[in-house]
Backbone as JSON Lines, residues from 0, in Angstrom:
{"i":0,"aa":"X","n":[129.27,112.27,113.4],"ca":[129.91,111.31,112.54],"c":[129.5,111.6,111.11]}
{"i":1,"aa":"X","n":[130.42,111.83,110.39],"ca":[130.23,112.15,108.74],"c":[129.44,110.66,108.32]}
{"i":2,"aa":"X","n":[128.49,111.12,107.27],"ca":[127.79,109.92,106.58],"c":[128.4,108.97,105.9]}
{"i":3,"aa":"X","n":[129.78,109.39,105.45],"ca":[130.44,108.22,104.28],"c":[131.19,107.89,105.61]}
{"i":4,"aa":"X","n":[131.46,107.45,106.59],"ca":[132.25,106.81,107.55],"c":[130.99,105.98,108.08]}
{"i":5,"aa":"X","n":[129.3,105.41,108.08],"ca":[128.65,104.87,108.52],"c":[128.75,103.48,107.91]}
{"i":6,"aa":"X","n":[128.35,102.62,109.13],"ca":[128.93,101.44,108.18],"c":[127.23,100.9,107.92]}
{"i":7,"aa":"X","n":[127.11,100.19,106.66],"ca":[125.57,99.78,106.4],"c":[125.12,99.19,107.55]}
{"i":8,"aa":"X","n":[124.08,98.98,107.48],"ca":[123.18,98.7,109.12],"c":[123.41,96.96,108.5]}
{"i":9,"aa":"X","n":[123.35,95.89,109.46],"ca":[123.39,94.55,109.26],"c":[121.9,94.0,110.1]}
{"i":10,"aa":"X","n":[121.71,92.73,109.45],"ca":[120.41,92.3,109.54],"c":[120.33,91.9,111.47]}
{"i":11,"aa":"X","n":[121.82,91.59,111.71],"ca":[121.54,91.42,113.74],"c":[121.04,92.99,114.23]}
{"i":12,"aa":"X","n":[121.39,93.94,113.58],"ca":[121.15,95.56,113.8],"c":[119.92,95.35,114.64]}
{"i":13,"aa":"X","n":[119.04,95.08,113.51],"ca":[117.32,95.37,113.97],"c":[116.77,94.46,114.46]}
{"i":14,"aa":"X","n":[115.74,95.21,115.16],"ca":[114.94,94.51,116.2],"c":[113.41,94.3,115.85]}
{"i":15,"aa":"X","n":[113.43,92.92,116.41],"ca":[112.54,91.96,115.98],"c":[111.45,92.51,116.59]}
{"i":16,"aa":"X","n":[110.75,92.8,116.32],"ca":[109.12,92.91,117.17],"c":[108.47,92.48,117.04]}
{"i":17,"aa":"X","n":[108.25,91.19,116.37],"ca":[107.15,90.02,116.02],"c":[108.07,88.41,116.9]}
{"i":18,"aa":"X","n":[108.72,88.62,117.82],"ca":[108.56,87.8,118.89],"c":[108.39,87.9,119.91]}
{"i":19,"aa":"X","n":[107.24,88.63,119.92],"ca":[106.5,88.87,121.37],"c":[105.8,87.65,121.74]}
{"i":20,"aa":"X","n":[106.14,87.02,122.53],"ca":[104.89,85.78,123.02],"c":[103.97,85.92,123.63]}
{"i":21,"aa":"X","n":[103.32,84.68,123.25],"ca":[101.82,84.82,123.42],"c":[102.12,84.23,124.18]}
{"i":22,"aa":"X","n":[100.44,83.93,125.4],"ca":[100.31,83.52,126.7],"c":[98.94,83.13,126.72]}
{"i":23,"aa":"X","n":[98.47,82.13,127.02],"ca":[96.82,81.45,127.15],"c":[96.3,81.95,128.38]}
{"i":24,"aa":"X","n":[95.11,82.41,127.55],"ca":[94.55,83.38,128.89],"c":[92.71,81.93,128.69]}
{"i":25,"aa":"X","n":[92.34,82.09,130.05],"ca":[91.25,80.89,130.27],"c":[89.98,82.2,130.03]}
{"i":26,"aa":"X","n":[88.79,82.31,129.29],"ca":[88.0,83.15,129.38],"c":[86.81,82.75,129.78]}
{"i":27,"aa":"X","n":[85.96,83.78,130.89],"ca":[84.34,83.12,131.41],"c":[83.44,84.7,130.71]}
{"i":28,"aa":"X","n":[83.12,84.52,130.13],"ca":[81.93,85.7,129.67],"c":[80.47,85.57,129.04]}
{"i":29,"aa":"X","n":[80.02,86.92,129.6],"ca":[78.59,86.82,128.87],"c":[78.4,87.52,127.82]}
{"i":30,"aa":"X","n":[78.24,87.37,126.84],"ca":[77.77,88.13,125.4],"c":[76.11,88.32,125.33]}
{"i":31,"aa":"X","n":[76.13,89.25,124.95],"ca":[75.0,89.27,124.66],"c":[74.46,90.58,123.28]}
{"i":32,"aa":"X","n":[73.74,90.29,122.47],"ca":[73.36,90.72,121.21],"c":[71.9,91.02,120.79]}
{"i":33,"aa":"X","n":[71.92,91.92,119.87],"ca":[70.7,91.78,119.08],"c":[70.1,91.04,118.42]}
{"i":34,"aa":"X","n":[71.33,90.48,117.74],"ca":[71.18,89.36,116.88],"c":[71.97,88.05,117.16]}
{"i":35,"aa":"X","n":[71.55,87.38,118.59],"ca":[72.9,85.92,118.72],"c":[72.96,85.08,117.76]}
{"i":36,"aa":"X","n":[71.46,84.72,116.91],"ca":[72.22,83.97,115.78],"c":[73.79,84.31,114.73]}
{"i":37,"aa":"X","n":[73.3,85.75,114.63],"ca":[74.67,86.08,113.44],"c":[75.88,86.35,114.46]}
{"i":38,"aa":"X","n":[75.96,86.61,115.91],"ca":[77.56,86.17,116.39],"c":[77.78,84.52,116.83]}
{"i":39,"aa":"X","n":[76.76,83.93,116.83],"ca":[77.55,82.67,117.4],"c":[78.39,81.99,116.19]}
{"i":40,"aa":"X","n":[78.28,81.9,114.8],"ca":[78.9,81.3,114.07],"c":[81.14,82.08,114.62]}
{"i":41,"aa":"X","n":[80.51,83.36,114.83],"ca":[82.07,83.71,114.91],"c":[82.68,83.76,116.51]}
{"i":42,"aa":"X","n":[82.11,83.63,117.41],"ca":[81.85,82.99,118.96],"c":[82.93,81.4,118.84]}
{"i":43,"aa":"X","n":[81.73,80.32,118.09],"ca":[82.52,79.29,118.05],"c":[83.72,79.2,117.46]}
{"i":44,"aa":"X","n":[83.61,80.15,116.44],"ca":[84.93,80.1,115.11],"c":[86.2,80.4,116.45]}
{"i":45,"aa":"X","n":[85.95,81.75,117.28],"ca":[87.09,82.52,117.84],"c":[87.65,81.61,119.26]}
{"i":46,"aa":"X","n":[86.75,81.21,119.52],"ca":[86.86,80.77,121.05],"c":[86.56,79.16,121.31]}
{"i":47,"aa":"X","n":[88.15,78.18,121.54],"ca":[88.26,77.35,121.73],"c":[88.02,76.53,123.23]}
{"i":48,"aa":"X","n":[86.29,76.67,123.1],"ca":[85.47,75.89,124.7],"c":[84.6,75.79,124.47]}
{"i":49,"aa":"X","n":[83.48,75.69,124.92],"ca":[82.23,75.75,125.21],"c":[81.28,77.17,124.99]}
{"i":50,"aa":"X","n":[80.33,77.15,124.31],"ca":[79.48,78.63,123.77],"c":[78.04,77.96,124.26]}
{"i":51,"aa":"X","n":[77.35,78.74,125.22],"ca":[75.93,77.76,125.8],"c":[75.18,78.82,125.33]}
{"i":52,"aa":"X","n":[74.26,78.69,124.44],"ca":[72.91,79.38,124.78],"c":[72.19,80.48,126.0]}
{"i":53,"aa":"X","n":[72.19,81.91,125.82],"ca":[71.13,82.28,127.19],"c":[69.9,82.96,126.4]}
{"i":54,"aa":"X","n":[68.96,83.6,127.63],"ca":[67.98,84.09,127.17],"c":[68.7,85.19,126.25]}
{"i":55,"aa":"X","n":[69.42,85.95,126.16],"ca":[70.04,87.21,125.51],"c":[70.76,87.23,124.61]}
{"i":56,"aa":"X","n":[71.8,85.85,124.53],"ca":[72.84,85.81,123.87],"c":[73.82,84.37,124.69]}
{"i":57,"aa":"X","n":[74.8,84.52,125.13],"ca":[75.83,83.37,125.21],"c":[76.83,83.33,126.16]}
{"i":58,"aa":"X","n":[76.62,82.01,127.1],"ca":[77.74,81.95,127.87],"c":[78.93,81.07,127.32]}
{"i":59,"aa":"X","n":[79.84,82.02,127.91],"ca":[81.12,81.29,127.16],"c":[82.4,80.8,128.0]}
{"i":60,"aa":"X","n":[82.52,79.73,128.07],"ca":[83.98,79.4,128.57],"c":[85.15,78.65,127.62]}
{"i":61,"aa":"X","n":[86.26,79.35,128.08],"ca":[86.71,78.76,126.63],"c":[88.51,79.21,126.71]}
{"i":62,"aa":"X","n":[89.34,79.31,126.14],"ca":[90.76,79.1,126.11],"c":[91.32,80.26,124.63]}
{"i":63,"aa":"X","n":[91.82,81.28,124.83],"ca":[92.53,81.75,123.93],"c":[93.82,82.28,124.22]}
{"i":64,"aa":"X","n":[94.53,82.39,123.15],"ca":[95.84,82.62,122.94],"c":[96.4,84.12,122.96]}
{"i":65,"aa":"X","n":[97.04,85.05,123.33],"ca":[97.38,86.39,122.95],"c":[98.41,86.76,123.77]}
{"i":66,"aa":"X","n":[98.95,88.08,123.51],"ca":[99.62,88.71,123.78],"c":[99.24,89.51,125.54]}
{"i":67,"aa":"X","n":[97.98,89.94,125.57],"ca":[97.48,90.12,126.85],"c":[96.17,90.04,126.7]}
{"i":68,"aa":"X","n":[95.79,90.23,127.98],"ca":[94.05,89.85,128.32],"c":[93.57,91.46,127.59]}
{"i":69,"aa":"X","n":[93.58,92.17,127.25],"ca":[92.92,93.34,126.7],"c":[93.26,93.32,125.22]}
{"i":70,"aa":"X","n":[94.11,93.17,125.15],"ca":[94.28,92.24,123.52],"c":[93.28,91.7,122.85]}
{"i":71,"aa":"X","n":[93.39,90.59,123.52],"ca":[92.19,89.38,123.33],"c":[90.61,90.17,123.46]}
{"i":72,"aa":"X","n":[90.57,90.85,124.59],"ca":[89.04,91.18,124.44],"c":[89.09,92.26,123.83]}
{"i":73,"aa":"X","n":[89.82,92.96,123.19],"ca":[89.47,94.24,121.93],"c":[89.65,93.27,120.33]}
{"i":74,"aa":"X","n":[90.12,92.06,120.57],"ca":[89.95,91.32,119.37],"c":[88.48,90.35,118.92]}
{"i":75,"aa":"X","n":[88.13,90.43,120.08],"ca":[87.37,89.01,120.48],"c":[85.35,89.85,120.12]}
{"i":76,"aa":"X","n":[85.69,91.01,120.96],"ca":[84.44,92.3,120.66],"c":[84.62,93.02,119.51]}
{"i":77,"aa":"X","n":[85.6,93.2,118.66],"ca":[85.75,93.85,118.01],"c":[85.08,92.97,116.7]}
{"i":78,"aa":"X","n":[85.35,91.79,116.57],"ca":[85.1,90.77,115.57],"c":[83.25,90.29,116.16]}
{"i":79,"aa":"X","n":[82.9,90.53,116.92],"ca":[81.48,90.14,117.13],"c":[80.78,91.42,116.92]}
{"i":80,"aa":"X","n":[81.09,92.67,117.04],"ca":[80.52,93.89,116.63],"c":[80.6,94.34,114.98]}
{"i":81,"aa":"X","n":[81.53,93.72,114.23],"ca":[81.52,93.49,112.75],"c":[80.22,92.87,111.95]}
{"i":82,"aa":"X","n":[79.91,91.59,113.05],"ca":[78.87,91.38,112.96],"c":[77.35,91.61,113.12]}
{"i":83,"aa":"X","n":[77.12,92.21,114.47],"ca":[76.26,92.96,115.34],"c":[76.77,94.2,116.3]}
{"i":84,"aa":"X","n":[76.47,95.04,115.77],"ca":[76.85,96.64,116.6],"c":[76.69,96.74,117.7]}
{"i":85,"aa":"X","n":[74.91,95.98,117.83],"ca":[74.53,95.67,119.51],"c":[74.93,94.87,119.97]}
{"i":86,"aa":"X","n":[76.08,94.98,120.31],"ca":[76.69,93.2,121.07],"c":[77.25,93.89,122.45]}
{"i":87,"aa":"X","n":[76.95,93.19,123.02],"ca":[78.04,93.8,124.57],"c":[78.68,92.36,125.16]}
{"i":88,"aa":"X","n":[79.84,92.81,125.89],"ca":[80.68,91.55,126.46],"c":[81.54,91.95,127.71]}
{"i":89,"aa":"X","n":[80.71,91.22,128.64],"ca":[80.99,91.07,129.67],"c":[82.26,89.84,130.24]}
{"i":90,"aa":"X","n":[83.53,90.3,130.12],"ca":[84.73,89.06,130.35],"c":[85.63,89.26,131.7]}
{"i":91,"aa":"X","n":[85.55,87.81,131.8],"ca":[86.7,87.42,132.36],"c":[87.8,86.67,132.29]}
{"i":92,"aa":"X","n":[89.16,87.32,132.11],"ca":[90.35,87.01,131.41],"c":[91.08,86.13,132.42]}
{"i":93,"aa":"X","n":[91.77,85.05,132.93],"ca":[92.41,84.92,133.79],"c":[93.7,84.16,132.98]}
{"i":94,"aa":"X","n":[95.26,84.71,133.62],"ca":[96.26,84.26,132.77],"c":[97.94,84.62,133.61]}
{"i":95,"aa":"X","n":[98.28,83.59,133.51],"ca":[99.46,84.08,134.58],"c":[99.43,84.51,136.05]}
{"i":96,"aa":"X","n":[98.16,83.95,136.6],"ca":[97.64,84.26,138.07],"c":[97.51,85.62,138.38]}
{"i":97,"aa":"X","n":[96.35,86.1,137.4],"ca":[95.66,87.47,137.48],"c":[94.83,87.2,136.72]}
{"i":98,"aa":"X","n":[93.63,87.46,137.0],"ca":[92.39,87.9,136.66],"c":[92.02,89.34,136.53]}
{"i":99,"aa":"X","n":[91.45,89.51,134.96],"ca":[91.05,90.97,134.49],"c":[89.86,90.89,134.1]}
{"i":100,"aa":"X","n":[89.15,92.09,134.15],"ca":[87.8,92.16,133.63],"c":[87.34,93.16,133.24]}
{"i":101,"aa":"X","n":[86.41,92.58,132.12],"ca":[85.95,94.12,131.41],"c":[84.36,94.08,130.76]}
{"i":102,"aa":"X","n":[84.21,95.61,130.83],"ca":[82.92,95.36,130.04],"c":[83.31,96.23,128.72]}
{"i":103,"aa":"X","n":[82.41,95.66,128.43],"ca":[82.93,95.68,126.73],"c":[84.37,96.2,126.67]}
{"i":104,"aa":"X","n":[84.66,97.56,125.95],"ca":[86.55,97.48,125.76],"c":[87.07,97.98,126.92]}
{"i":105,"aa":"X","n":[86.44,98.16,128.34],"ca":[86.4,98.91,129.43],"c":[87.31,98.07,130.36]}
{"i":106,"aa":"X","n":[88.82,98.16,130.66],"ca":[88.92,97.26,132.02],"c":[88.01,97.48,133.18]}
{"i":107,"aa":"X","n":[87.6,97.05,133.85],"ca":[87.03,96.88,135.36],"c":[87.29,96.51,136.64]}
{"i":108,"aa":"X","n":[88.47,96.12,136.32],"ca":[89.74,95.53,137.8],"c":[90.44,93.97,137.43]}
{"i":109,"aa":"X","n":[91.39,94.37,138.22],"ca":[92.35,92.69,138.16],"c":[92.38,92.54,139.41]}
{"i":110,"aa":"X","n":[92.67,91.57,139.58],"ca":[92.75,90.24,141.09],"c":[93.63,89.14,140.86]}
{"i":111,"aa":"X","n":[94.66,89.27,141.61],"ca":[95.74,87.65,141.77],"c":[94.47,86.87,141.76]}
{"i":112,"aa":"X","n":[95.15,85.88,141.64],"ca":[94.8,84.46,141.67],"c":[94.84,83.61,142.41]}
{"i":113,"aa":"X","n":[93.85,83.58,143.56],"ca":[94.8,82.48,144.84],"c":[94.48,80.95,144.58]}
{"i":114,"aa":"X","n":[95.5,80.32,144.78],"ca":[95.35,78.99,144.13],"c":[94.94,78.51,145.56]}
C-alpha cells in the first residue's frame, strides 16, 4: 500500500495497556533483615494488615493489590532492599484460588485453593 493512500491512525486505533486489572492477592510472610528497624517503617507503609515483631525481623499478614502475585513480591522486596540489602522474604501470595510462593524473587510452587 503506497504511503499517501494511509489513512491517519485514530485514537480507537491504539491499544490501551494501562487497563490491565488489578486483583487482591491476601499475603502471609516472613521478612527478615539486618536492619528491621529501617524496613518496618516501609513494611507498614506497603502492606495493608498486620506487621508483628520476630526475633529476626517480621511477620506479616496483610492484603495487597496488583496485577499478579510475582508482581507484588518483586515490588514489595524490591522496596525493602532499597532500604536494607540484607533483607530476605519469605511469601505467601494467595489470589483467585491459587496460592504462590517464593523466596525472595524465586517462585517456589503454586497450589489451588481448596475451600
Amino acid at each position: 500500500m503506497p504511503l499517501a493512500s494511509r489513512r491517519p491512525a485514530l485514537a480507537s486505533d491504539r491499544v490501551d495497556n494501562h487497563s490491565v486489572s488489578e486483583h487482591s492477592f491476601d499475603l502471609v510472610a516472613d521478612v527478615s533483615s539486618a536492619d528491621p528497624a529501617a524496613i518496618e517503617p516501609v513494611l507498614r507503609r506497603l502492606v495493608d494488615g498486620e506487621v508483628t515483631p520476630t526475633a529476626g525481623g517480621f511477620h506479616v499478614v496483610g492484603t495487597l493489590s496488583g496485577e499478579s502475585a510475582q508482581d507484588l513480591n518483586r515490588l514489595l522486596l524490591s522496596a525493602l532492599r532499597r532500604v536494607e540489602r540484607r533483607t530476605r522474604l519469605r511469601a505467601a501470595w494467595t489470589g483467585s484460588g491459587v496460592t504462590e510462593r517464593f523466596f525472595d524473587y524465586v517462585p517456589k510452587g503454586r497450589r489451588d485453593v481448596i475451600s
